[in-house]
Each structure stands twice: as structure tokens, then as C-alpha cells.
PAKE-462633 format. One line per 2 residues: number of its first residue (from 1); their letters; for each residue x, y, z of C-alpha. Coordinates in steps of 0.1 Angstrom, whole numbers. Each point is the difference from the previous one (the first is absolute). Example, Ala and Ser with C-alpha at 12.3 -4.5 7.8 and 13.67 -1.06 7.14 Angstrom:
1) as) 123 -45 78; 14 34 -7
***
This chain:
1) xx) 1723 492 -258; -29 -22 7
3) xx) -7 -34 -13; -38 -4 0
5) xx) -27 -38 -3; -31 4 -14
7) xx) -34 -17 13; -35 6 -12
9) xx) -21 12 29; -36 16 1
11) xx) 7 0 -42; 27 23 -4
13) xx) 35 -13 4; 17 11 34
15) xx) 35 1 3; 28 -4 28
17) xx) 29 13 5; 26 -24 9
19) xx) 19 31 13; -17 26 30
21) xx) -14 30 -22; -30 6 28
23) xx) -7 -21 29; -39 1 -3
25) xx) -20 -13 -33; -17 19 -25
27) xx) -29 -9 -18; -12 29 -16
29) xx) 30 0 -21; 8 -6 -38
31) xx) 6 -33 8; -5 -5 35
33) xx) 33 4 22; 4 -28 28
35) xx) 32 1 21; 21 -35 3
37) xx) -17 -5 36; -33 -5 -23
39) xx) -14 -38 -3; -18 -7 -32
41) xx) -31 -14 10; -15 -9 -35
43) xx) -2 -37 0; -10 -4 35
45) xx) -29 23 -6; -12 -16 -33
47) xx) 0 -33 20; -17 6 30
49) xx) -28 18 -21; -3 -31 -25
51) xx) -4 -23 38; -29 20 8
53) xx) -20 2 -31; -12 -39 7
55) xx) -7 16 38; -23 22 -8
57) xx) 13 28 18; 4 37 -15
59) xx) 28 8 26; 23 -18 22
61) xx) 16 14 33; 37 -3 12
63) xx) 6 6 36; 41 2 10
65) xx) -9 -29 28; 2 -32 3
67) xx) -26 -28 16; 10 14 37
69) xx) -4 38 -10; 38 1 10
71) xx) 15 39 -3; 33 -19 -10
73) xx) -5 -30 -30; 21 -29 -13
75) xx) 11 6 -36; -26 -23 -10
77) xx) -27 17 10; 14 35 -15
79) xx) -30 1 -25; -8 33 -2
81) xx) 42 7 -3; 1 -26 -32
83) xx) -33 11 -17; 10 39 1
85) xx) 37 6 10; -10 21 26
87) xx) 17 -17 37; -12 24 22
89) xx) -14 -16 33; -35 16 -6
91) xx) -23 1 -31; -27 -14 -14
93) xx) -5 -11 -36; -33 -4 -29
95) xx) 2 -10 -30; -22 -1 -26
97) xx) -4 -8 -35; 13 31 -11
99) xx) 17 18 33; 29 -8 19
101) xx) -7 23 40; 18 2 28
103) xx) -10 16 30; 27 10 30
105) xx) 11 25 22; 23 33 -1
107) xx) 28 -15 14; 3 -23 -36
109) xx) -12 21 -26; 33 8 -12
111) xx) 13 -36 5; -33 -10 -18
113) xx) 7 22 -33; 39 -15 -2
115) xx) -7 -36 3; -40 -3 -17
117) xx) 3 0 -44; -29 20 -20
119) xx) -22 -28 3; -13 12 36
121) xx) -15 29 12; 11 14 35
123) xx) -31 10 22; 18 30 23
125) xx) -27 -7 26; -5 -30 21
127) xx) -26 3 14; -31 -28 -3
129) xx) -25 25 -12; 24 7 -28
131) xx) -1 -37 -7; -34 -7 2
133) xx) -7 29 -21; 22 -12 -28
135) xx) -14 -34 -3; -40 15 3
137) xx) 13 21 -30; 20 -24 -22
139) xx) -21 -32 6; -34 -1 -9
141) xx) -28 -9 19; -8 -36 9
143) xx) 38 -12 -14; 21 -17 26
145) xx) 32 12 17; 28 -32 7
147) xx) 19 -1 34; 19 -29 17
149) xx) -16 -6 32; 35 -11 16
151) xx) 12 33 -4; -30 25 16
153) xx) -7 4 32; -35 -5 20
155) xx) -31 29 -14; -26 7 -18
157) xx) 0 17 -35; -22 32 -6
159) xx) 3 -12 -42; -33 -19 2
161) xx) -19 31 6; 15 12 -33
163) xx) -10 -26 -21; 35 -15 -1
165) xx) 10 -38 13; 33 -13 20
167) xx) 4 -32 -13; 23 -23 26
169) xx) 26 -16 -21; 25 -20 19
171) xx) 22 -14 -22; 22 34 -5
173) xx) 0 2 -40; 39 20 4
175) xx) 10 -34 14; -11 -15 -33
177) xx) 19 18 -23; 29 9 20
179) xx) 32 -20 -15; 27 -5 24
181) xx) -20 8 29; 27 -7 32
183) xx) -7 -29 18; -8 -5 40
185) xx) 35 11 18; 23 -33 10
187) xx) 1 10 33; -14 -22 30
189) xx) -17 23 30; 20 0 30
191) xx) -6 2 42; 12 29 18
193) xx) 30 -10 28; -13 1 34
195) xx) 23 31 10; -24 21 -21
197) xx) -33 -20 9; -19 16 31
199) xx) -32 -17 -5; -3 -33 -13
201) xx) -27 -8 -29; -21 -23 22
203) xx) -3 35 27; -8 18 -34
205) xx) -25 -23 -10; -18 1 38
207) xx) 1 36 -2; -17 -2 -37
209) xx) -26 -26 17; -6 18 32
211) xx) -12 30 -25; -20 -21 -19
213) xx) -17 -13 31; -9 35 16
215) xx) -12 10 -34; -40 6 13
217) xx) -5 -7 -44; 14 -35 14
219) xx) 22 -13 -33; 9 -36 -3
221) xx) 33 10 -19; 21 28 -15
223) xx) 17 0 -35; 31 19 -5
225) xx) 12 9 -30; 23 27 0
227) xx) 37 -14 -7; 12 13 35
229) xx) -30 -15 18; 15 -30 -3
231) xx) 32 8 7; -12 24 22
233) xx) 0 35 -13; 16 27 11
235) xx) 0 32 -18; -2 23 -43
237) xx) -14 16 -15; 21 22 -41
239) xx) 30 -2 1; -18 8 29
241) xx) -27 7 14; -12 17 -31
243) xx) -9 -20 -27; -22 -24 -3
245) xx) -12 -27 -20; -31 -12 7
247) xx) -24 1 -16; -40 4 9
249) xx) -33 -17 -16; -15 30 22
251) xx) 2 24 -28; -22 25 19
253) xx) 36 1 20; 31 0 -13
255) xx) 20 -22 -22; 30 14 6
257) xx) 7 7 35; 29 23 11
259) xx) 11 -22 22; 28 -32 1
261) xx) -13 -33 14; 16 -32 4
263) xx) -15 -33 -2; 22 -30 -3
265) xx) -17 -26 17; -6 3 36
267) xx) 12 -35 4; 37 17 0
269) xx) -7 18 31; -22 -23 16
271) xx) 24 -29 1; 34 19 2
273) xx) 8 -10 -34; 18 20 -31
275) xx) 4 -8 -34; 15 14 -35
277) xx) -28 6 -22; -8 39 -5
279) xx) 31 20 -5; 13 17 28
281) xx) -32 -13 26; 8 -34 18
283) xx) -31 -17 -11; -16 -29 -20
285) xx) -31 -7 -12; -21 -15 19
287) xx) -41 2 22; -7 -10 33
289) xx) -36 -12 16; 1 -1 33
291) xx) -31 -12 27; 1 -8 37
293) xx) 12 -38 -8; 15 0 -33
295) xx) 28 18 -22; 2 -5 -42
297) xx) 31 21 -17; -6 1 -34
299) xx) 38 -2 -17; 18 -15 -32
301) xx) 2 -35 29; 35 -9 -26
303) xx) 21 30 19; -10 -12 38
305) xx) 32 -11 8; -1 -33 29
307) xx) 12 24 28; -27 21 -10
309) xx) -27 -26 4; 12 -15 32
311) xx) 2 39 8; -36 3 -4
313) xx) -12 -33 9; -18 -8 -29
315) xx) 0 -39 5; -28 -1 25
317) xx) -34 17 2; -6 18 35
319) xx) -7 40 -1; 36 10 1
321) xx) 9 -23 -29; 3 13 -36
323) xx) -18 -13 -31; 25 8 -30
325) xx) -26 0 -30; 6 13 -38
327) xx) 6 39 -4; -23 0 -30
329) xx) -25 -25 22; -12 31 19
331) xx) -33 6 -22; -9 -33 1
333) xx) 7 -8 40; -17 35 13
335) xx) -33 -8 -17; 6 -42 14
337) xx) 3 20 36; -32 21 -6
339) xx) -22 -30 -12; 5 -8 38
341) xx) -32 10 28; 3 29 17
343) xx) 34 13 -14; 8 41 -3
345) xx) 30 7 -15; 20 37 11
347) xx) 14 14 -23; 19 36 -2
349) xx) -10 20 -34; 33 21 -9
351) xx) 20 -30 -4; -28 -24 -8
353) xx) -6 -10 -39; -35 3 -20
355) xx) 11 -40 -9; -3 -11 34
357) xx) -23 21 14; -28 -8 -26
359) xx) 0 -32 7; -8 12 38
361) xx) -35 -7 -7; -28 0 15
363) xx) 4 33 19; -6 -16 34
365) xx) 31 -21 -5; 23 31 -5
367) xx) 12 24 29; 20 30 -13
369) xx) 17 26 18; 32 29 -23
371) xx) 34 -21 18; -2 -37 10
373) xx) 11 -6 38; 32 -12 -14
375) xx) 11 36 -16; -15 19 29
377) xx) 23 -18 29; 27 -5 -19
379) xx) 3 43 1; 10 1 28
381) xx) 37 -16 9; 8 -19 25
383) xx) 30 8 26; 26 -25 -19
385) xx) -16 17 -37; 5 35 15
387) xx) 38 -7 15; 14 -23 -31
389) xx) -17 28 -28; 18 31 20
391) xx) 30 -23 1; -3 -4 -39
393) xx) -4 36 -7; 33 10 22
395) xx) 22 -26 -27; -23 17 -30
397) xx) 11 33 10; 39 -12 2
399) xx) -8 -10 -39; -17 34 -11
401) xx) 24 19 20; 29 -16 -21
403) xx) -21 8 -33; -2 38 9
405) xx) 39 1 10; 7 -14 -36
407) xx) -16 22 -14; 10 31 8
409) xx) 34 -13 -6; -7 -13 -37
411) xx) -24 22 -16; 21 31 -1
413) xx) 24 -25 -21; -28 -3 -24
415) xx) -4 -38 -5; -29 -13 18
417) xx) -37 -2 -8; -35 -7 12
419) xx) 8 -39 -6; 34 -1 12
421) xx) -10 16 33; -33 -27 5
423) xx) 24 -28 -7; 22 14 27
425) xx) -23 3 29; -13 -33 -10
427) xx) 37 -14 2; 1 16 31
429) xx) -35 -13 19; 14 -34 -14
431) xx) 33 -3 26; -21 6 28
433) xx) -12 -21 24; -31 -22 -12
435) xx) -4 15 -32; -24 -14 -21
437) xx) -2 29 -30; -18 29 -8
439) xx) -34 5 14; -10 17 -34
441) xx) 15 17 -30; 25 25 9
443) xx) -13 36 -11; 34 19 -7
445) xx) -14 36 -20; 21 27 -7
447) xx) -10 35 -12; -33 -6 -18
449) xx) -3 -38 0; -7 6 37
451) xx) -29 17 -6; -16 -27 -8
453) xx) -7 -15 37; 2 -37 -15
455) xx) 30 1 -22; 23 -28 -3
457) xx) 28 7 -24; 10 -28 -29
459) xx) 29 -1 -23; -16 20 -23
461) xx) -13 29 23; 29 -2 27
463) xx) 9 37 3; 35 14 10
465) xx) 5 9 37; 8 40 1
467) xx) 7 25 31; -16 21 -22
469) xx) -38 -22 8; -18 -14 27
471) xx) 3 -34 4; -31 -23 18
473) xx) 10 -36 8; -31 -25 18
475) xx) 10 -33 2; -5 -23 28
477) xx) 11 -39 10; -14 -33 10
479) xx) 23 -13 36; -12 -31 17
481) xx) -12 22 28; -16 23 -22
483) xx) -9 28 -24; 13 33 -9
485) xx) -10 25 -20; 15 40 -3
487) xx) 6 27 -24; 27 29 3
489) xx) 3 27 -25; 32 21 -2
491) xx) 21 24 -18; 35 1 -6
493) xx) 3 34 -15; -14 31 9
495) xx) -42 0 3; -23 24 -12
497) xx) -19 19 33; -31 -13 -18
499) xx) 19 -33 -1; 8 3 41
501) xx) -33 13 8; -22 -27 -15
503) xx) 27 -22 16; -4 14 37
505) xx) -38 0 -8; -2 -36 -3
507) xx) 24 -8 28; -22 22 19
509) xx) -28 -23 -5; 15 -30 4
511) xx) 9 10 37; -31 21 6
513) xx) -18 -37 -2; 27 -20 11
515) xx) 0 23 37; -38 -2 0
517) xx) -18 -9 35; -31 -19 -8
519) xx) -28 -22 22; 9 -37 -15
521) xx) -31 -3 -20; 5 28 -19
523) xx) -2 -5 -43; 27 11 -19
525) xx) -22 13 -24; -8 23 30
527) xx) 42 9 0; 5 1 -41
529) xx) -2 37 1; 28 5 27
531) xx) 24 -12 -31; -12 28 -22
533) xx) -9 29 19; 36 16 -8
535) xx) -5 -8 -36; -36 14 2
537) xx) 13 32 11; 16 9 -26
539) xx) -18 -14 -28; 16 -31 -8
541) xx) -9 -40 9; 6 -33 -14
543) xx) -26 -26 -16; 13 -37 17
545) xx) -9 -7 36; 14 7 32
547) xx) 10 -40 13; -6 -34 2
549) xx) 8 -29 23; 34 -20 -5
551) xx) 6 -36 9; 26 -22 20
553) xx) 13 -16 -35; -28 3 -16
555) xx) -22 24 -22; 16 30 -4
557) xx) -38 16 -1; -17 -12 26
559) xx) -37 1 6; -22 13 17
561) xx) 22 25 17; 10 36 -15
563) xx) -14 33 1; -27 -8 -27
565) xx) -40 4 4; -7 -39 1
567) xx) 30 -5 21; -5 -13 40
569) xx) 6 20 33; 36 2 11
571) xx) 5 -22 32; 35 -3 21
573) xx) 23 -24 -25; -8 11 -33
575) xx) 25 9 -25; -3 26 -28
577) xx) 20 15 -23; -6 38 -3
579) xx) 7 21 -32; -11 35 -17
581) xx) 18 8 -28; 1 27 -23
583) xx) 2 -1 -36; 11 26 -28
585) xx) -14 -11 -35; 34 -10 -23
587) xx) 21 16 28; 4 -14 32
589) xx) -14 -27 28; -2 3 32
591) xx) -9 -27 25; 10 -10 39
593) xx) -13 -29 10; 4 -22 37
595) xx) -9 -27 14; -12 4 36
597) xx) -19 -19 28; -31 9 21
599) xx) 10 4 34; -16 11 36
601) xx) 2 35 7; 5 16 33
603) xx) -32 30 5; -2 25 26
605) xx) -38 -9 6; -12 -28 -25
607) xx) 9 -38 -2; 1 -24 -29
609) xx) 18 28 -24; 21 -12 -29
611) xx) 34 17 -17; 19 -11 -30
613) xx) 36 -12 12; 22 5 -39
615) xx) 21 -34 -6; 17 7 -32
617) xx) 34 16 10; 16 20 -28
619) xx) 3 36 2; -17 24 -26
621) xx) 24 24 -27; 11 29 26
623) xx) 8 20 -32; -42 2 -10
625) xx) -12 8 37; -9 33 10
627) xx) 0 5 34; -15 37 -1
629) xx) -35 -21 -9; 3 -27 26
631) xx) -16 8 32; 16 -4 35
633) xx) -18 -32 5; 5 -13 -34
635) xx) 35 8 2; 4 -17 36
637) xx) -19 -30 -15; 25 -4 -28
639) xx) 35 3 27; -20 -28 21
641) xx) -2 -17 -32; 40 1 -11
643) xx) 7 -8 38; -21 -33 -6
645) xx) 21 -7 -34; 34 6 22
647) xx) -10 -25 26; -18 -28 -23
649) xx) 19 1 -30; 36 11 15
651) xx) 8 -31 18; -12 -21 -31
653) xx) 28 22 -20; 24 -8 23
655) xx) -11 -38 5; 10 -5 -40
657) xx) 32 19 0; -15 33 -24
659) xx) 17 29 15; -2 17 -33
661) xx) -39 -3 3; 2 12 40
663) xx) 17 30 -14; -25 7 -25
665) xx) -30 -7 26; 17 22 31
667) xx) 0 29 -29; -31 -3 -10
669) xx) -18 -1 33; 13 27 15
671) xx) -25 21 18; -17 28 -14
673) xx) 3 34 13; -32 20 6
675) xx) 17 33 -19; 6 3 -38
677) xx) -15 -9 -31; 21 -32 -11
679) xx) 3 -32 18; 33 12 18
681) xx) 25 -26 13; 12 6 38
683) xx) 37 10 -2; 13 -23 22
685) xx) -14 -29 -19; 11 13 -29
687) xx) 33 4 13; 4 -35 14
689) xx) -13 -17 -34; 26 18 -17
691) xx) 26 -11 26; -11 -34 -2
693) xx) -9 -6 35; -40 -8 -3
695) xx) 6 -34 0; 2 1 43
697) xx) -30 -9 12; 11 22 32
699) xx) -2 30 -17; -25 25 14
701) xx) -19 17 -27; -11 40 4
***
């Protein structure tokens, strides 16, 4: 029987059902059905329309950013999430007098009409026309549209031309009537240790200045403002590199983009430092200016610890000395800097807000180019990045080895679930080596939750593990030498053909780019396709993108690298993650995703070639490959591939004393055969896991 709370909404009375009678709301019901995972957004909407009466605006816009157009945000700066219920990690949101819209993609229409109440409309297509359209249609001419400038990125708006006005509002009005906003996190940022440190920031910040001083435009300074500029970003972008929250001014554009991006400030990167304050990201808030002689970081100056400042040497004044000044000082100090003569200030758009950058006036005094220097070098890593992140992903791949062992022990007892099973690889990452957390929401989906790609299961939607459904788990973790991030989808039961064919399709196209041979240079806009192709044959595909760069603890997105139109060339040292999916509406969901490296590859005729070399190290579900589709190179790539697990991750197994786990990894990387239509097991493998004689590392394999 269901108990059932009723709210007024849109002037009928909706009602919820404190017990699950339908996962998904219904408005146009007698009264309105919202499920328990509905937030009644009554009150919040009445006040925020009553703040912008006095305003003069007819609508007011609701990004799901915050002041650095992060991908990832502090609780605090979850507007969107508190105005609407949705959480998704993109959207956009208008509101009028009247009308409650939000705009976002396919991957959260379904998450969308479970958490949004009656009062909002869900706009199935996120595309900026479709927003522009809506407010040329619902606002009259000459009536102004409201926006925080903190929370848009740099561009023009094509509303003018319509008759309509954005009117720059800085102080955000949500802000206002939010009650019980959180506060800043407690946390103090931190240095890296010198074991994980192979540049130090003062050879950063020459690198920065020797780019400002080849720049023909000739800049006096840079301003960073993406988070991991400051800390020095790494990776990104959606869970991944598929979502993205940033939002554009530019609406002859986009203002959703399909991408992830992460700005945290640069300062984090550019001075080897971390902090605590966006879930899951290593980052605090913070802007840097930097010019040939001086250096201002712009941070709450209370949580600069004394190492910190010595660290920095912020008690004198030469040009590698830094000038601690008030985070919320930055407005004021950039236009002090531009009253100076002859001063041009470089600035990179995508992570750049309209707050700063309209201030970047006159025109002559502003130099603009899509990524700041700082996001552009830090792409590629370093020799001590690239050998302490592959080290990090050979101990991530001890933890998501153990979570797949479990499992196919416990859930033919019946008694886990999605939640149980994302609390246990996170309890797992933790008792490794320089753990430091999740790098992002674990995404454990079973049967039709994991058809939504960016589903992360809650008390109230957890869903009971079965062998009789597919089961996706992505989930990644933050080490002190770096990021991880990779998704395995299984079955414990016995698939569908359907089920193994989408399957091998997708594995097919994660090798088919992951064994590509490509002059260094190349786009991997120009590669997307190879990911697809076997999907495209048979009439199937998926709607997120392909990759996105990853961090060394950092950023789980990280921009500018991925496989995405706007992303940069692939040089040697670039790490990517690399993911096609496939996705069966209420279901299934599908989706392999590595992380792998840019590396040199050896041509018969041609030089400066590049290859992807794969560094996550955990075998995929033998029981959902079909070898009959794989081709003979495909099928040698993947036996290369489960030799490379045997040799990186073995001797980690063995270091810890987890001959269980070496059991269950000798199994499940035994070669393929070339005959047959399943995944078949060698017999003598077989034969010796059985025996229990795998854990010998001298055992020669067949």
C-alpha cells in the first residue's frame, strides 16, 4: 500500500508516493504522480521570481557551473541541482514568471523526469537554437533576459538582433534565497611530495613566460582561471568526457556543449598544489595573473598555510615571488592591472568567464586565443607524470579486479546491489597505495538503470544485482601519482546473442582505435568514427562521446584532450580515456572504457607516427565476447593486451599477498583461440586454475 504527501504545484495538487509505484513522474495525471526521487521545488521558485520582479528581468538563466565553468562543482555552487532537483552534470535552466525549463541531453532525460516536480518543463533537446528559440518566443520584445556573468563563458549573444536584452547580473539571485547554502570546504590546499613532482612551478612558470614572450600578439600577462590551471590541470570531461557544463553567451553556438571540461583554477597545476574543494577533483578556488616579472594568486589568503607561503615565496617581490591577494579581489585587481600603459592581457575563452573578460576593455588590451598556454602544455605529461599515472593504474586494477571477483561470488546469493557494489570498489581503491578517493561518482547500473550512461544509484533507486542482467560499473580513483578512470560491463548469467553482439561490437571499437597508427598531429575528431564503425554497421550507436583526457590526481575530465571537434592534435604523452558504448532503452548498458597513452610508433616508411599504448589493466567479461566477429588483428590486439595485464598487474598481485585475485586474473586472461564463437578458455589454463597451480609465476601459458 502506498502512503502518499500532497504539494500544490502548477495549481493542481501533485502527489508522491512515499513507496516506488513508477520510477518516472507523471504530470498529466489526475493529480499529478511524482516518484519519492522528486524535489518539490515550489517555494524556491516563488522566491526567486519575487527577487527578480525589482530586476526588471522577464527571465533568469541557470547554468550547472560555477565562477570557473568547472565540469565538477562544490555543493555550494549546485544551483541549478537546488532550484530544480535535477543533479545531472549537464543542463541548463530559465525561468520565468510563469515557466519552470530545463534544457539537457539524452543521457538525463530519464534521470531528469525522476528527480524534477510538475513545476518544470523538460526541453528533450539541448541544443542552443532550441534555447534561443524558446526565450524569442516566451519573452517579448525589448524585455531583458538575467544571467550571472560568473557563471558564462566568453561570446557574443545573437538575442539583440531579436529585440531581446542580456542583462549582466552578478550577484547570483539563487545565492539570495538559498537557506543553508554549504559553506567554503575546511580544507587547506596542499603541495605535491617531490617523488611525484617532475617539474617544479618556477620551470612551469618559465615555460608559461617563454610562451608569452614568443607570442608575435606580444601579451604583458596571462589570466588563468580554470580550477586546474592553477593547480595545473590535467584531464575531464562527464562523468567523462561527455558532459559538459558550460555554458556560452555565444548563443549563435551552443549552450550546452557535449563535451566535459574541467576548470578548477590553474593555479593547482601551475604550482604543484591540491586542495579539497570540488567533490572528487583535488582543487580550490582560486585565479592566477601571471606576466614576465610578477605572479598574483587570487585565493581565500585565511587557508595559505605558513609552509605554503614560504613555499611560494610570497614575502618578497622579484618575478618568481607570489602576491597572495583576496579570491573575491580578482575583479577589482584585473581592471587596477589594465589601467596600466601598454598592458594586453591573454586570455583562453572556454574556461574564461563573461565577468572577467568584460572588464578586458579596451579591445587592444585583450589577446584571446580557445586554451590558455597553461591547459595546452600541461596535455602533454611529462616522463615522471607518464611513469607514476601507469604505476597508479596497475594498483587501480588490483582494486577493480577484486570488485569483479566478489561479485560473481555474491550475486548468485542474491544480496548485493548497485550501492553495495560502489561502496565496495571504493573500499577497495581506499587500501591501496596513495589513495586519495574516488575520482567521481561511481556509476554501478544494472539491467535498465545502465542504460542511462550517467547513472549513479541512491538508496532509493539502488537496484538488486541479478545473473539474470547486465551489470555496467565506471568508477575511477584519485592516487597521489594519479588518476583513473574505467568502466567494465558484465554478465553473470547467460546473455542474450543480441546482448553478446552489441557487446563484441563495442569492444571492437574500443580496440579498433586503441591499435590505430596515426601521424602525431592527427585530431581525434579525425579517429571518433573508428569507435563506431562496428555499431554503424549494423544499425546501432551511442549519443556520449568517444574520450577525454585524465589527470595525474587531478580532474578526472581533462581538457583540452579527447576525441571531440574543439579538442587539440594528439602529440607523444597524452593520455585519453577511450569508450563507445551501447545503450538499450529500459534494458541494458553497455560501455568499455580505457585509459591509454600516446606513444611513438615504429612505420615501415614514415616517421613521427603515434599509437595508443592501453594502461588500464582489467580484462573484459569473456562470457559477452564473440570471437567469430573479431578479426585476426583485433583478436591478436586483445591476447597482446591480457599478456600486458599478466606482466603489470601479476606481480602487483603477488606483491600484496592476493592469490585469490591471481587466480581469478590468470583465468580471465587466457588467450583467445582464433576458432569458435564464444570467448573459449585454453584447456590447459583451465586445467591449472582448477588445480590451483596459477599462482607460479613460472608457468608457461599456451
Amino acid at each position: 500500500m502506498c502512503l502518499f504527501s500532497f504539494v500544490i504545484t502548477g495549481g493542481r495538487y501533485a502527489v508522491w508516493a512515499k513507496e516506488v509505484s513508477g520510477s518516472e513522474r507523471n504530470c498529466s495525471a489526475i493529480p499529478p504522480y511524482l516518484p519519492p526521487t522528486a524535489v518539490n521545488t515550489t517555494l524556491r521558485l516563488r522566491d526567486l521570481r519575487a527577487s527578480m520582479i525589482p530586476l526588471n528581468i522577464s527571465a533568469y538563466i541557470i547554468p550547472a557551473t560555477d565562477a570557473h565553468l568547472s565540469e565538477y562543482i562544490a555543493p555550494r555552487d549546485a544551483r541549478l541541482a537546488w532550484m530544480s532537483g535535477f543533479t545531472g552534470s549537464a543542463g541548463t535552466a530559465v525561468i520565468t514568471q510563469n515557466k519552470a525549463v530545463l534544457w539537457t541531453d539524452s543521457r538525463y532525460w530519464i534521470q531528469a523526469e525522476r528527480q524534477m516536480d510538475c513545476n518544470w518543463e523538460l526541453q528533450r533537446d539541448a541544443s542552443i537554437r532550441s534555447i534561443t528559440n524558446w526565450l524569442i518566443l516566451e519573452i517579448p520584445e525589448g524585455d531583458q533576459v538575467g544571467f550571472d556573468p560568473f557563471l558564462f563563458s566568453v561570446g557574443d549573444t545573437n538575442l539583440a538582433p531579436a529585440g531581446r536584452i542580456l542583462k549582466s547580473i552578478p550577484d547570483n539571485l539563487v545565492d539570495k534565497i538559498w537557506t543553508g547554502r554549504p559553506p567554503l570546504p575546511p580544507d587547506n590546499p596542499i603541495r605535491l611530495p617531490d617523488n611525484v613532482i617532475g617539474v617544479t612551478w618556477q620551470m612551469k612558470v618559465d615555460q608559461i613566460r617563454a610562451q608569452i614572450s614568443d607570442n608575435p600578439y606580444k601579451p604583458t600577462a596571462v589570466l588563468l582561471s580554470a580550477l586546474d590551471e592553477t593547480a595545473c590541470k590535467h584531464k575531464t570531461a562527464q562523468h567523462k568526457a561527455i558532459s559538459c557544463r558550460r555554458v556560452s553567451l555565444n548563443f549563435s553556438v551552443k549552450l550546452l556543449s557535449g563535451q566535459t571540461f574541467q576548470l578548477v583554477s590553474l593555479f593547482s597545476g601551475l604550482f604543484n598544489l591540491r586542495g579539497n574543494d570540488i567533490p572528487f577533483n583535488p582543487f580550490f578556488y582560486s585565479y592566477t595573473l601571471l606576466s614576465m616579472d610578477e605572479i598574483w594568486l587570487f585565493v581565500h589568503i585565511e587557508r595559505i598555510t605558513e609552509e605554503l607561503k614560504v613555499y611560494l615565496n610570497t614575502s618578497c617581490y622579484h618575478s618568481y615571488c607570489v602576491q597572495l591577494l583576496e579570491y573575491s579581489s580578482v575583479r577589482t585587481y584585473l581592471q587596477s592591472y589594465l589601467q596600466r600603459p601598454n598592458v594586453r592581457v591573454w586570455v583562453g575563452t572556454e574556461y574564461t568567464n563573461q565577468a572577467l573578460y568584460e572588464l578586458i576593455t579596451p579591445e587592444d588590451k585583450r589577446l584571446t586565443s580557445t586554451y590558455s598556454p597553461v591547459l595546452t602544455t600541461k596535455a602533454v605529461k611529462d616522463a615522471t607524470e607518464q611513469r607514476i599515472l601507469k604505476e597508479a593504474h596497475v594498483r587501480d586494477a588490483v582494486a577493480v579486479m577484486q570488485l569483479l571477483m566478489w561479485l560473481e561470488k555474491k550475486v548468485p546469493e542474491g544480496t548485493e546491489n548497485e550501492l553495495t557494489a560502489a561502496h565496495f570498489v571504493d573500499q577497495c581503491r581506499s587500501e591501496q597505495k596513495n589513495s586519495r578517493g574516488p575520482s567521481f561518482e561511481t556509476i554501478s547500473a544494472s539491467g535498465p538503470n545502465a542504460a542511462l550512461a550517467h547513472y549513479s544509484p541512491s538508496n532509493e533507486t539502488a537496484r538488486k544485482l541479478s545473473v539474470d542482467e547486465m551489470y555496467l560499473v565506471d568508477s575511477g580513483g584519485q592516487y597521489l601519482d594519479g588518476t583513473t578512470d574505467i568502466t567494465r560491463t558484465v554478465h553473470w548469467g547467460k546473455p542474450t546473442d543480441f546482448q553478446k553482439e552489441a557487446y563484441t561490437r563495442v569492444l571492437m571499437g574500443n580496440i579498433e582505435i586503441s591499435r590505430t597508427i596515426f601521424p602525431a598531429g592527427t585530431r581525434g575528431v579525425n579517429m571518433e568514427m573508428l569507435g563506431r564503425r562496428a555499431l554503424w554497421e549494423v544499425g546501432l550507436n551511442y549519443g556520449h562521446g568517444t574520450g577525454h583526457g585524465v589527470g595525474n590526481y587531478f580532474g578526472v575530465h581533462e581538457w583540452p584532450v579527447g576525441f571531440q571537434s574543439n579538442n587539440i592534435p594528439f602529440q607523444e604523452g597524452m593520455f585519453t580515456s577511450i569508450e563507445p558504448g551501447y545503450y538499450k532503452e529500459n534494458d541494458f548498458g553497455i560501455r568499455i572504457e580505457d585509459i591509454a597513452v600516446t606513444v611513438p610508433a615504429t612505420t615501415k616508411y614514415g616517421n613521427n607516427y603515434l599509437t595508443f599504448e592501453t594502461v588500464s589493466l582489467v580484462p573484459y567479461d569473456r562470457k559477452l565476447i564473440n570471437t567469430s566477429l573479431l578479426s585476426p588483428e583485433q583478436l591478436h590486439w586483445l591476447n597482446k593486451y591480457y599478456e600486458t595485464i599478466r606482466s603489470m598487474v601479476g606481480p602487483e598481485l603477488e606483491r600484496q599477498a592476493l592469490k585469490e585475485e591471481y587466480d581469478w586474473m590468470m583465468k580471465h586472461t587466457a588467450p583467445f583461440l582464433t576458432a569458435g564463437a564464444s570467448a573459449v578458455i585454453s584447456s590447459v589454463t583451465l586445467l591449472v586454475t582448477v588445480l590451483g597451480k596459477s599462482w607460479s609465476k613460472s608457468f608457461i601459458y599456451t
